[in-house]
Structure formats: C-alpha cells, structure tokens
N, CA, C and O of each residue as an XYZ file, in Angstrom:
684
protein
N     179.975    -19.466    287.537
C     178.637    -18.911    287.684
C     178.315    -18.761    289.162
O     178.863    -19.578    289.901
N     177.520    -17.858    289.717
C     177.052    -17.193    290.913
C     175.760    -17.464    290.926
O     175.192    -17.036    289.922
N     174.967    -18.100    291.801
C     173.585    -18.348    291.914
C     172.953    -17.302    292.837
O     173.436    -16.469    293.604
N     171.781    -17.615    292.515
C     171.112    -16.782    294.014
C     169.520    -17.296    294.094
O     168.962    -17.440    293.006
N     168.977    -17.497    294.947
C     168.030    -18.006    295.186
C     166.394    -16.976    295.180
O     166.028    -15.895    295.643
N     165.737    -18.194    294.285
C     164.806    -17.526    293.972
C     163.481    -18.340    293.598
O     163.504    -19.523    293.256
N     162.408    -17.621    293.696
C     161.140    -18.564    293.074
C     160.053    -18.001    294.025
O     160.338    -17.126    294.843
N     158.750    -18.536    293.903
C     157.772    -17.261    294.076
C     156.673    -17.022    292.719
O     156.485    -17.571    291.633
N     156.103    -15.902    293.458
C     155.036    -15.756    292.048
C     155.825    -14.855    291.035
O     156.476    -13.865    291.368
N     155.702    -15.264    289.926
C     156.116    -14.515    288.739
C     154.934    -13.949    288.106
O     153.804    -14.056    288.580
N     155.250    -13.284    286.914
C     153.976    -13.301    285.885
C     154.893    -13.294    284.034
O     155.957    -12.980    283.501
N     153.583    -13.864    283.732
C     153.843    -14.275    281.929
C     153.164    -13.331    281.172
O     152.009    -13.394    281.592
N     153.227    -12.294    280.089
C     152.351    -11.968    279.410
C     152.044    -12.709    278.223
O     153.005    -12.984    277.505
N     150.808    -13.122    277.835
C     150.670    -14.357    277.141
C     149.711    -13.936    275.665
O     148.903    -13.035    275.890
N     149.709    -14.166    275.040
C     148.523    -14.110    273.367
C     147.246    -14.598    274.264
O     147.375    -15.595    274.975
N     146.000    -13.872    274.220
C     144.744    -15.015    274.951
C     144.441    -16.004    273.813
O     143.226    -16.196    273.870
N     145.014    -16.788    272.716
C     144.778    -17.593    272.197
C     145.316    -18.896    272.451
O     144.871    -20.040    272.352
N     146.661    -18.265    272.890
C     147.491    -19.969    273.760
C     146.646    -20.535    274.395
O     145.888    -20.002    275.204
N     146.698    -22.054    273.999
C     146.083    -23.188    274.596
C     146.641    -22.739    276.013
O     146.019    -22.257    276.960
N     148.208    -23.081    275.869
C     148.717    -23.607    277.162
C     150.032    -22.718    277.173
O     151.127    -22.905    276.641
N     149.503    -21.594    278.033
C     151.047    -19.904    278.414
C     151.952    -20.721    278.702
O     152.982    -20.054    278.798
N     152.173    -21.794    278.898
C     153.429    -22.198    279.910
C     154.497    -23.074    278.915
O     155.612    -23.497    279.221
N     153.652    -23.224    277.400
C     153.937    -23.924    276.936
C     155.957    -23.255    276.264
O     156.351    -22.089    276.227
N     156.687    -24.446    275.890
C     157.547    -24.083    275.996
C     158.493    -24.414    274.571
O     159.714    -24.355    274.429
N     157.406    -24.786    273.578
C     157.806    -25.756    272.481
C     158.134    -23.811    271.290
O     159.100    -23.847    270.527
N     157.449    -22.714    271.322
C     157.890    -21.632    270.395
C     159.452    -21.331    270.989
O     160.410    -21.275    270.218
N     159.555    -21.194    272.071
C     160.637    -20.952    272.716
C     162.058    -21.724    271.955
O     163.096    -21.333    271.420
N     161.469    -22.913    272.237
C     162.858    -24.010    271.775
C     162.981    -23.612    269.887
O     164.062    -23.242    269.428
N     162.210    -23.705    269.329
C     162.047    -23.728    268.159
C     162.963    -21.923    267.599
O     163.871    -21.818    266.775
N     162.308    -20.801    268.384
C     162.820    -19.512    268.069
C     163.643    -19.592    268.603
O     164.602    -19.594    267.832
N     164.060    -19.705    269.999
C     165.018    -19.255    270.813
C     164.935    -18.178    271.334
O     164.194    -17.526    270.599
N     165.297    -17.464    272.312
C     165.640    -16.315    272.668
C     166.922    -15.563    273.592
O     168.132    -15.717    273.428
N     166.125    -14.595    274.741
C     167.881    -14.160    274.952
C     168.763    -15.217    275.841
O     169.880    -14.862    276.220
N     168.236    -16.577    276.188
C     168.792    -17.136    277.199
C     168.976    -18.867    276.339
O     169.574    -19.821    276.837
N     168.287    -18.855    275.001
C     168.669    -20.093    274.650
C     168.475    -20.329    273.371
O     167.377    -20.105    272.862
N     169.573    -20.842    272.624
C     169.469    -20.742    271.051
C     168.285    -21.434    270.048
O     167.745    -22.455    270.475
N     168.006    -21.078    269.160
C     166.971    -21.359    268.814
C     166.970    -23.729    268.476
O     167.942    -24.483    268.525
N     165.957    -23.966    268.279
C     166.078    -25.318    268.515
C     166.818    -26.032    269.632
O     167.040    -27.241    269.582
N     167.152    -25.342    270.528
C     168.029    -26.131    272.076
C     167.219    -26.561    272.591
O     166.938    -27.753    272.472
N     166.464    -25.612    273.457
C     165.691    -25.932    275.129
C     164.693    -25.240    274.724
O     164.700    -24.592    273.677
N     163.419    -25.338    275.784
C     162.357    -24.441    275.602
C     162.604    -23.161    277.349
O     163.253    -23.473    278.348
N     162.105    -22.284    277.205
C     162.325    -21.332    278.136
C     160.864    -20.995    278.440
O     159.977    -20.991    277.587
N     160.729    -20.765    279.491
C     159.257    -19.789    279.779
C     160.298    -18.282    280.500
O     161.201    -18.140    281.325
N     159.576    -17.509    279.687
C     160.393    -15.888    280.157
C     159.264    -15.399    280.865
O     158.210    -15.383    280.229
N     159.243    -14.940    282.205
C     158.836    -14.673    283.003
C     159.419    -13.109    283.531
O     160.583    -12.735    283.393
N     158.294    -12.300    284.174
C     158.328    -11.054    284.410
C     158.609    -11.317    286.303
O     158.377    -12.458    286.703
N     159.089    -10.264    287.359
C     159.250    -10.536    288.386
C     157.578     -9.217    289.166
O     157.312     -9.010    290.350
N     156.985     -8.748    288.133
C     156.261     -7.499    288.188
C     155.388     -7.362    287.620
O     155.530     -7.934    286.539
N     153.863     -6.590    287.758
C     153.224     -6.236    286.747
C     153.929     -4.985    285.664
O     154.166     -4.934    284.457
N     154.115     -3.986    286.913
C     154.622     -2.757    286.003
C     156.387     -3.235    285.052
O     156.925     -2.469    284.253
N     156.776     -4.197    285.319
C     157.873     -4.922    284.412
C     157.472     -5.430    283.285
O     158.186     -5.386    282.284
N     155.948     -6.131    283.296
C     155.201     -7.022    282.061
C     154.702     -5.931    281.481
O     154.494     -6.086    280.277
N     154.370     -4.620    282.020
C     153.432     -3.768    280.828
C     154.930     -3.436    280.257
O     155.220     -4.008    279.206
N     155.791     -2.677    280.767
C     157.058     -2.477    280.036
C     157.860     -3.467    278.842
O     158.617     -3.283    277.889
N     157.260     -4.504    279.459
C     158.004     -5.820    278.268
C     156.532     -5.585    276.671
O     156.495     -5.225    275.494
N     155.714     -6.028    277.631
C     154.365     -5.512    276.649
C     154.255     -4.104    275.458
O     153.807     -4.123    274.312
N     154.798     -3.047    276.177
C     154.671     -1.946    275.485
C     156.065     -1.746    274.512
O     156.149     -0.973    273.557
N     157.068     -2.602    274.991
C     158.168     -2.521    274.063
C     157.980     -3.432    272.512
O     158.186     -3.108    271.343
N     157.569     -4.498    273.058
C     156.938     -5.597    272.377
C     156.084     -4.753    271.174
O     156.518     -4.678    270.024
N     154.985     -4.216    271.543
C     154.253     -3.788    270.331
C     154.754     -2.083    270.036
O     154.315     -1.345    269.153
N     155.595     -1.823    270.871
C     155.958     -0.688    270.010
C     157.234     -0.643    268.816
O     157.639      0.363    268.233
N     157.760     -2.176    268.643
C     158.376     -2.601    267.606
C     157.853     -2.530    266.482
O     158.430     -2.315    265.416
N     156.170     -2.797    266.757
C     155.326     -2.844    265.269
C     154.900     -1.881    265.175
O     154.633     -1.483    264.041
N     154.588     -0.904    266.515
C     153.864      0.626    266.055
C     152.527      0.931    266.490
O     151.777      1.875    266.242
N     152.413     -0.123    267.214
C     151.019     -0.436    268.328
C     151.418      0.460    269.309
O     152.534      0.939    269.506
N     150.206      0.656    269.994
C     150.346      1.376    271.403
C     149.208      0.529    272.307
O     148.165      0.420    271.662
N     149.155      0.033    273.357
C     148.251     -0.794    273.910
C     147.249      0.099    274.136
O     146.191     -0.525    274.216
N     147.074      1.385    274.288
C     145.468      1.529    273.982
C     144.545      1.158    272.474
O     143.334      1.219    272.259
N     145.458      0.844    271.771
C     144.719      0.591    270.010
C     144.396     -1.010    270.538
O     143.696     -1.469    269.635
N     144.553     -1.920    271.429
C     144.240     -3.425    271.142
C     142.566     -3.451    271.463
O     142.023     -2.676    272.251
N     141.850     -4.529    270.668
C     140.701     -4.722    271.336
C     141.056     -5.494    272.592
O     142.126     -6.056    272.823
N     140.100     -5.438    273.280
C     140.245     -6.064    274.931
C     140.247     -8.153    274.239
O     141.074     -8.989    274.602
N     139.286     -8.361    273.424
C     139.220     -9.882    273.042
C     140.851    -10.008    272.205
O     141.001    -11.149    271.769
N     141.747     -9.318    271.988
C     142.892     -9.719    271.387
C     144.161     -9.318    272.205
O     145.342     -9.545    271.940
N     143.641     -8.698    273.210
C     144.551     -7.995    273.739
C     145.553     -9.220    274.895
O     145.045    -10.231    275.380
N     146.973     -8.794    275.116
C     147.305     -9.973    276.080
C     146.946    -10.140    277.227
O     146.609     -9.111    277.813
N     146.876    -11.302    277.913
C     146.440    -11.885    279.272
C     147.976    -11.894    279.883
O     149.063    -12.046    279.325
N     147.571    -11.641    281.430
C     149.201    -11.998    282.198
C     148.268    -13.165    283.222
O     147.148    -13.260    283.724
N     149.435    -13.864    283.143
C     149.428    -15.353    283.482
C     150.369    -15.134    285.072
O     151.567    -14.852    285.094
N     149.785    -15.271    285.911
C     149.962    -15.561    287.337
C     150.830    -16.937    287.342
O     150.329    -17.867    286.710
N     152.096    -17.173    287.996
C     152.732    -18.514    288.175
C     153.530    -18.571    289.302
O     154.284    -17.710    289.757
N     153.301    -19.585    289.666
C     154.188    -20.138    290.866
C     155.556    -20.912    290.535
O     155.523    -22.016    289.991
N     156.715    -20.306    290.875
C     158.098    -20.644    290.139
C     158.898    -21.571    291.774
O     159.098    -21.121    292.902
N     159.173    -22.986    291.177
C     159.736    -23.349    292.134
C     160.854    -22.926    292.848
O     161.841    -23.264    292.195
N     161.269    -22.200    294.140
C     162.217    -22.441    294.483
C     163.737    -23.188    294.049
O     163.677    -24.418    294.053
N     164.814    -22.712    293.753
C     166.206    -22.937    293.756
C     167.184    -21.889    293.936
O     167.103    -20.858    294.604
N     168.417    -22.478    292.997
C     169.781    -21.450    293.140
C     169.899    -21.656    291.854
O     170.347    -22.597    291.200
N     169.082    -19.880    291.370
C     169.091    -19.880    289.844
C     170.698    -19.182    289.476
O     171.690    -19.259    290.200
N     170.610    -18.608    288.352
C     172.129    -18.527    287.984
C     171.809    -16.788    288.095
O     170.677    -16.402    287.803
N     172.617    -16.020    288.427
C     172.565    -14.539    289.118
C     173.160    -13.585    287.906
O     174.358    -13.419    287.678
N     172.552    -13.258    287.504
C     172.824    -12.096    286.076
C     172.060    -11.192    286.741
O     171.167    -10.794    285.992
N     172.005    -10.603    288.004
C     171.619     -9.351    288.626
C     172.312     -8.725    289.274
O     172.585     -7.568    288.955
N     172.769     -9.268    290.305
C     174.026     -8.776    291.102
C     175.190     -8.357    290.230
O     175.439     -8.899    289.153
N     176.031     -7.161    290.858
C     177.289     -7.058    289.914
C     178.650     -8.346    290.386
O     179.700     -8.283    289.747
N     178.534     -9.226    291.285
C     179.102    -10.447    291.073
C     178.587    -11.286    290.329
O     179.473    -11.871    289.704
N     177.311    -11.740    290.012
C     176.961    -12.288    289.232
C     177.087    -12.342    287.454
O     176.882    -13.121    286.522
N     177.605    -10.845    287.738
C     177.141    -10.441    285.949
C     178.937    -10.681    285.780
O     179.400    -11.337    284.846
N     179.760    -10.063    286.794
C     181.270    -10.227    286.665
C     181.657    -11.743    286.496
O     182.615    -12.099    285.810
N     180.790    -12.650    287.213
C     181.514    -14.231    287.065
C     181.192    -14.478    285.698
O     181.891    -15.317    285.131
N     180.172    -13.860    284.970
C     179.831    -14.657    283.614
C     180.470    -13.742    282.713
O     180.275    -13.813    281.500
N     181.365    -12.723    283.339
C     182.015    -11.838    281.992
C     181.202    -10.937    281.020
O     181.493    -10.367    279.968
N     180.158    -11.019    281.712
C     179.328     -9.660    281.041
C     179.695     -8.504    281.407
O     180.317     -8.489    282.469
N     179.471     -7.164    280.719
C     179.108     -5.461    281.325
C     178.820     -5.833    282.353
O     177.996     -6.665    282.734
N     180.180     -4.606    283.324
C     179.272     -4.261    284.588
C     178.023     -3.847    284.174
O     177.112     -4.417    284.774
N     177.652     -2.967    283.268
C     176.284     -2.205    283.004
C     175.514     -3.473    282.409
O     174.443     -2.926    282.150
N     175.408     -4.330    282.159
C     174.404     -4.944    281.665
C     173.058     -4.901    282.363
O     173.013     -4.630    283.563
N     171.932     -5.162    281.649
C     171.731     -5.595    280.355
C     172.196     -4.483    279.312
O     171.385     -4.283    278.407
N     173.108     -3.892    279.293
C     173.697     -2.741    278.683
C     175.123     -2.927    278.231
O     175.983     -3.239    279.054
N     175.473     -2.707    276.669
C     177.205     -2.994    276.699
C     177.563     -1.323    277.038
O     176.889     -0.357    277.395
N     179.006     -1.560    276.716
C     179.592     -0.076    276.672
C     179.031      0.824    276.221
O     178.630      1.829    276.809
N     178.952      0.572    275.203
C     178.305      1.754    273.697
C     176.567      1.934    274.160
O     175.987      2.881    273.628
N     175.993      1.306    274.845
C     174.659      1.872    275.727
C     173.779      0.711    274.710
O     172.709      1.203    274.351
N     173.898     -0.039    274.428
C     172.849     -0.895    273.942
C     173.245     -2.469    274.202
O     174.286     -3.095    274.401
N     171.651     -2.806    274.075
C     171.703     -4.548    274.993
C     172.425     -5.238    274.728
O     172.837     -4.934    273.608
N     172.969     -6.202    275.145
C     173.924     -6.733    275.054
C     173.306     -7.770    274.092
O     172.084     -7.916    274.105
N     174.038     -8.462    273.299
C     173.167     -9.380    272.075
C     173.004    -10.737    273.292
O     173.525    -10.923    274.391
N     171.788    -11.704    272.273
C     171.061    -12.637    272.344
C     172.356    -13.838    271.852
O     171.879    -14.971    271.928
N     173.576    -13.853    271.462
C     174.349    -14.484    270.939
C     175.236    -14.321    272.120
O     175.809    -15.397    272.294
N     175.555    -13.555    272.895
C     176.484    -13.355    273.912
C     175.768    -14.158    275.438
O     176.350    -14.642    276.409
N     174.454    -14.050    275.160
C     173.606    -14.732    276.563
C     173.477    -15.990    276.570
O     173.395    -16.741    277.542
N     173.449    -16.351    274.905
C     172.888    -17.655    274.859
C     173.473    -18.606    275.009
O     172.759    -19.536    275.383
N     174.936    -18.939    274.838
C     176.082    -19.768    276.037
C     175.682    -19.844    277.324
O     175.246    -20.924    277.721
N     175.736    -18.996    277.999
C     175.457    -18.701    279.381
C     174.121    -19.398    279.375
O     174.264    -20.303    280.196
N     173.344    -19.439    279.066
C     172.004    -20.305    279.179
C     172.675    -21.981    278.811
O     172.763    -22.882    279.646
N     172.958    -22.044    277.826
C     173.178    -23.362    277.586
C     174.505    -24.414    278.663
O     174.851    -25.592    278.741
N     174.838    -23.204    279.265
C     175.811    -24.101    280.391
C     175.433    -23.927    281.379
O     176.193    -24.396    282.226
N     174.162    -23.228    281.972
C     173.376    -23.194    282.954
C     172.423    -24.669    282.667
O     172.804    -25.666    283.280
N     171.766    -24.744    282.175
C     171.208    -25.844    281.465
C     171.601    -27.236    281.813
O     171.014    -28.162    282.373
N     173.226    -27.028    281.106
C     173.612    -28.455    280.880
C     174.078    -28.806    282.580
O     174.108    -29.961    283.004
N     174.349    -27.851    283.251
C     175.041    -27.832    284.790
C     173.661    -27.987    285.656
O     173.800    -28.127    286.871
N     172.275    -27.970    285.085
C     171.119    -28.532    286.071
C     170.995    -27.618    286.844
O     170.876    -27.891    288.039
N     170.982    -26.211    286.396
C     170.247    -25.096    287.216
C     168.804    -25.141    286.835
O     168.461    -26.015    286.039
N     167.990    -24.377    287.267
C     166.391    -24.246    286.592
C     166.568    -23.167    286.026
O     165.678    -23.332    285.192
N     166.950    -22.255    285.797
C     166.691    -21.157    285.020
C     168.097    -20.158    285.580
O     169.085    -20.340    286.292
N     167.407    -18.858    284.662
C     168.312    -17.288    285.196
C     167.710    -16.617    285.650
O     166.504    -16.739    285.433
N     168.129    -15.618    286.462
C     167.582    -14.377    287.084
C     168.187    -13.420    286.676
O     169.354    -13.483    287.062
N     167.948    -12.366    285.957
C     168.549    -11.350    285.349
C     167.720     -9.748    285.496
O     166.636     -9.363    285.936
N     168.907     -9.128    284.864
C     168.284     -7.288    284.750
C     167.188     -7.827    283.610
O     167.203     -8.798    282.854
N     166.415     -6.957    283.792
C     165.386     -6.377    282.313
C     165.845     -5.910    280.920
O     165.986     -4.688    280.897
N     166.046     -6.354    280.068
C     166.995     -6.094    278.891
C     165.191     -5.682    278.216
O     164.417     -6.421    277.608
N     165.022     -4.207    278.652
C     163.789     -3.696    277.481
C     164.235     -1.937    278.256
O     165.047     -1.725    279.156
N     163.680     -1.287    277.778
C     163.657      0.309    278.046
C     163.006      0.650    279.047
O     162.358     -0.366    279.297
N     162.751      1.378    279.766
C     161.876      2.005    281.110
C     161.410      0.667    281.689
O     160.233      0.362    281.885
N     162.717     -0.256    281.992
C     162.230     -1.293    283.435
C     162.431     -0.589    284.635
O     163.463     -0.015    284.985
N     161.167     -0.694    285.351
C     160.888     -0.243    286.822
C     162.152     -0.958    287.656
O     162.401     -2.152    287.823
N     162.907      0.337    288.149
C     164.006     -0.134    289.199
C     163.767     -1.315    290.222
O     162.726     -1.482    290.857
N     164.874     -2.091    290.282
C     164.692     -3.067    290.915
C     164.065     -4.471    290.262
O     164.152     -5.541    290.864
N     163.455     -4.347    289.026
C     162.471     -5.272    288.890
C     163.538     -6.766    288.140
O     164.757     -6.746    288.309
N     163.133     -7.473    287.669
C     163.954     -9.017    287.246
C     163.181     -9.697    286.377
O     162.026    -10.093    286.536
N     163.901     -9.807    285.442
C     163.242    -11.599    284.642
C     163.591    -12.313    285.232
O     164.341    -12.133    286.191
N     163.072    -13.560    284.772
C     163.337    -15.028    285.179
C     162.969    -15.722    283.697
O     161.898    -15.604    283.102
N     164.201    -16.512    283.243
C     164.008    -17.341    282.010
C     164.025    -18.833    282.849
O     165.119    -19.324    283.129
N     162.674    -19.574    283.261
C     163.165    -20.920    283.581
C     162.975    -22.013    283.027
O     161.883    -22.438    282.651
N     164.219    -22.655    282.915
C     163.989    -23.768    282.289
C     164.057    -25.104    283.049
O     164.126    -26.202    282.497
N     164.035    -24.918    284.218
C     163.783    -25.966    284.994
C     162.874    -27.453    284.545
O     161.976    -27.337    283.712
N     163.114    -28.524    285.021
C     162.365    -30.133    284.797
C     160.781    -30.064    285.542
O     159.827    -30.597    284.976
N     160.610    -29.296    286.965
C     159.860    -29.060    287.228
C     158.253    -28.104    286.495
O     158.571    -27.070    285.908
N     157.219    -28.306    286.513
C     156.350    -27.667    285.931
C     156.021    -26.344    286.667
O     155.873    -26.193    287.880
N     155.956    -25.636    285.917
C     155.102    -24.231    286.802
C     154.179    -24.151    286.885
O     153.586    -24.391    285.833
N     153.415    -23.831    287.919
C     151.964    -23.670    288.997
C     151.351    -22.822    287.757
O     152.148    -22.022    287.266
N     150.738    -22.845    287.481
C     149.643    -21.830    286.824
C     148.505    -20.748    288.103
O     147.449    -21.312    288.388
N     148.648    -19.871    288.524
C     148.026    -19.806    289.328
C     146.676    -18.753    289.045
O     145.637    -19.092    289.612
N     146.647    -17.914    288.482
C     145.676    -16.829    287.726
C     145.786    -16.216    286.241
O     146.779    -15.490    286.199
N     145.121    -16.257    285.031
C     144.724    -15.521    284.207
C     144.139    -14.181    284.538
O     143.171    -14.050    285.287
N     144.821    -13.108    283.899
C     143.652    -11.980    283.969
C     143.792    -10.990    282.664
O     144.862    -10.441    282.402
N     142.684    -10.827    281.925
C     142.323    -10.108    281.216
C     143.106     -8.782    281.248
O     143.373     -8.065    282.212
N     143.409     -8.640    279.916
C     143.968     -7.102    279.656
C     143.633     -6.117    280.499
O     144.474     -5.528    281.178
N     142.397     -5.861    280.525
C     141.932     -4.366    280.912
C     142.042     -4.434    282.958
O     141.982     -3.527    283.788
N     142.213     -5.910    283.106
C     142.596     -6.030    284.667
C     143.976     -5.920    285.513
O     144.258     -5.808    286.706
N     144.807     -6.023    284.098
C     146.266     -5.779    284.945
C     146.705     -4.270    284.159
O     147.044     -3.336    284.885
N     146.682     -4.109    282.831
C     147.285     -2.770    282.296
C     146.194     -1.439    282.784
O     146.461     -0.278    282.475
C-alpha cells in the first residue's frame, strides 16, 4: 500500500434527523465500499461541495428523486468536519491504485463500470488492521467534479464537527 497525506476540512452529507452525522455504528452494521458489513464503522466523507451534491444527486436518483422535489425540513444537511491529519492509504494516484492491484481506470473496471464494493473491501480491512486512519480515493459516483476525492475514515481519533448547513445553503 502507498499512502499520501491528508486531512483538513471535509464535508458529510447527512439525513437532518441524525442525532449524531459522525456517527459510525449504520456504517459497521451495512458496510460499504471500504468495509464489510458488521467489521468497522466508516464515516464517508466528500473532499467538496460540488462532489457532495454529485454523491447527493446520485443517491436519490437511484429512487427517482431529483433534489428540487425535497422539502427544505427533510432535505439533507452537509456537515462541515475537521479530518485529522495522517498517511492515509492512496487509491488516487495511479501508484497508489497500481500497489493495491486495482484498474488503472478506477474507480472504473475495464468494461466502464465501478469497480465492486467486494473488491475494495479487503483493501479497507488491511488498511484498518495495519493502523492507517482511513482512504483517500477517486469518486466512485457519475459526474464527479475533476480532481475532487473521498475520504472513508476510520481512524481512533474523533472528527471535529465544525458546521451544519441547511439544504437550501449549500445545494
């Protein structure tokens, strides 16, 4: 694995009903693209606003929503966070993506579609067990703004909470 250093403000897009965005207990229980379901808990983190409406608009265009149909009281909040500093594990760089044996094209296989959630989720779990805080990766959703990054961290450290803001203030 290839690290690269990172941390800074992120952002979360969150349900405005969560007690607590940061919380990390649905994560462990579902799992997702960086950790199998019942393992670890993850907070998936955006590196962007225009990255979170893209995660956002993919998100409900699975069900057939379009974010102008949400009321503003149901609609999601993005959660401002302060991500500690380290040497996360590098699924951005094309050395990074080559040491872990992924697609050069990733988050893309050959055949032009994402690479599965079963192929990542090793790679999370030996990041993990090796005491990294998290990954830094491409955007595995459709029309991610060039340049932009997730961050899945699962770091011991807590994340800063630093601003809530209402739907109609960031989209």
């Amino acid at each position: 694995m290839r690290l690269i250093e990172r941390g800074g403000e992120y952002c979360r897009v969150a349900d405005p009903g969560w007690v607590d965005p940061l919380d990390r207990v649905y994560s462990r229980e579902r799992g997702g693209r960086w950790n199998p379901p019942g393992s670890f808990g993850v907070v998936y983190l955006n590196s962007s606003i225009p990255l979170a409406r893209a995660q956002m608009r993919a998100k409900l265009g699975r069900r057939g929503i379009e974010p102008e149909d949400l009321l503003s009281a149901s609609a999601p909040v993005l959660i401002d966070v302060r991500v500690p500093s380290g040497e996360y594990v590098d699924v951005v760089t094309a050395g990074g993506i080559r040491a872990l044996a992924l697609p050069a094209s990733y988050p893309r296989d050959a055949a032009g579609h994402f690479v599965s959630h079963a192929d990542c989720q090793p790679i999370g779990v030996r990041a993990r067990r090796d005491g990294h805080p998290g990954i830094a990766c491409r955007p595995a959703v459709d029309k991610a703004p060039p340049g932009s990054e997730e961050l899945a961290y699962f770091g011991r450290r807590r994340l800063s909470l630093l601003k809530r803001r209402r739907f109609e203030d960031w989209y």
